[in-house]
C-alpha positions in Angstrom: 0.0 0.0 0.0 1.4 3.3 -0.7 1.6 6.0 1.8 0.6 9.6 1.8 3.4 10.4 4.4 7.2 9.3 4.7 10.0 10.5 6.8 14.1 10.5 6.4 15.8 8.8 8.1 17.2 12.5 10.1 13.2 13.0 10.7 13.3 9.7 12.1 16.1 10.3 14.7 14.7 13.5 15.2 11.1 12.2 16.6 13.4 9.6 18.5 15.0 12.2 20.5 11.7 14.8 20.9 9.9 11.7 22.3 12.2 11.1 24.4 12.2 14.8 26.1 8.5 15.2 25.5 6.9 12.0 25.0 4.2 10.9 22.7 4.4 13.1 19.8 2.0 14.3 17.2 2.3 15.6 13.3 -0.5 18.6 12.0 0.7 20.2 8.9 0.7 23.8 8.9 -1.3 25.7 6.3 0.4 29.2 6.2 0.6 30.4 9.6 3.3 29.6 11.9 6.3 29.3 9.7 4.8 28.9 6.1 3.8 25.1 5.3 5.6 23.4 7.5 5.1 20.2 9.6 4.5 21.0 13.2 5.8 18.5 15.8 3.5 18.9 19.1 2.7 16.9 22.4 0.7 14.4 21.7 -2.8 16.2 22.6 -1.6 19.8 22.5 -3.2 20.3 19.1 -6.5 20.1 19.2 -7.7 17.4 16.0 -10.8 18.8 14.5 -13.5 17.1 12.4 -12.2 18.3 9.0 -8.7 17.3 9.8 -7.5 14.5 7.9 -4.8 11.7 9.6 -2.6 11.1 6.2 -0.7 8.6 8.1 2.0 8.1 10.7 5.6 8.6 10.9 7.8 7.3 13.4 5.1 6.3 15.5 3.2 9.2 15.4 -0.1 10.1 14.1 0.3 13.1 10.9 -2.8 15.2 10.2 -3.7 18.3 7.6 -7.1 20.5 7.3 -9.4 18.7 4.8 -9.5 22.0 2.8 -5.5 22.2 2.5 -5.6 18.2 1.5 -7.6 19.1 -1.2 -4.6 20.7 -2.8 -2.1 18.2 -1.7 -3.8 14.8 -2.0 -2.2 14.0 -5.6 1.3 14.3 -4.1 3.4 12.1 -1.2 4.8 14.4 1.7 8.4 13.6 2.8 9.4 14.9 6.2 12.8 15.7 6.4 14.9 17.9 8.5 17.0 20.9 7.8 19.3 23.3 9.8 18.1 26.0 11.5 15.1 27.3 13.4 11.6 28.0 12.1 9.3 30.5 13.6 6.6 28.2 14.3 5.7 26.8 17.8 7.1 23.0 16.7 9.1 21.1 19.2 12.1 20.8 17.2 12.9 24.7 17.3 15.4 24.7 20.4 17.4 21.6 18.9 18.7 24.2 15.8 16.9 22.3 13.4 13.4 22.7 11.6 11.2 20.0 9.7 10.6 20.6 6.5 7.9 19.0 4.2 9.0 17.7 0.4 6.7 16.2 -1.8 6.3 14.1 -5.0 3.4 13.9 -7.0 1.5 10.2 -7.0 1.9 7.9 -9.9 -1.5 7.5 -11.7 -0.8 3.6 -10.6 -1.0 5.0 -7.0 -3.2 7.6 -7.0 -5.9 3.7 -8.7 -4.6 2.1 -5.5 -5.3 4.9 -2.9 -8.8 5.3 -4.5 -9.1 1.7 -3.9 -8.0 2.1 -0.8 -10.6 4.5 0.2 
């Protein structure tokens, strides 16, 4: 089955260590505010989950949502999370650790976009 979300191996090492410090960890990705469109890395809980979120997946463990309306504009594609130096001006947990997440993306084969269809 393909998957809507992915993460580096760095973002992967990165959620080891914020879980660690802060413990369960959740994913909502930012629509504009709060350092552009970048994934925010929260407290499990902190952020409240609305009903027109939408959970695209899980990465290391922890649950990744976006706003329905934003999905709409990014359901063709794939989001890999991935770190990069340097600290973003949003309220994510990474900020005092120098580094920021950052969100890449690739656009769905039409062979994956058939089995995610399927899927729903």
């Amino acid at each position: 089955m393909v998957e809507r979300v992915l993460a580096t191996e760095a973002a992967l090492a990165l959620i080891d260590k914020l879980r660690a410090i802060h413990g369960d960890l959740m994913f909502h990705q930012s629509g504009g505010c709060c350092d552009g469109s970048a994934p925010m890395c929260y407290p499990k809980g902190e952020f409240r989950i609305g009903g027109s979120d939408v959970k695209l997946g899980e990465i290391g463990g922890c649950e990744f949502f976006m706003s329905e309306s934003q999905f709409e504009y990014w359901k063709h594609t794939q989001l890999l999370i991935d770190v990069t130096p340097g600290r973003g001006s949003g309220f994510s947990l990474e900020a005092p650790e120098g580094v920021r997440f950052l969100t890449r993306s690739r656009v769905f084969t039409d062979e994956e976009v058939a089995e995610l269809e399927k899927a729903a």
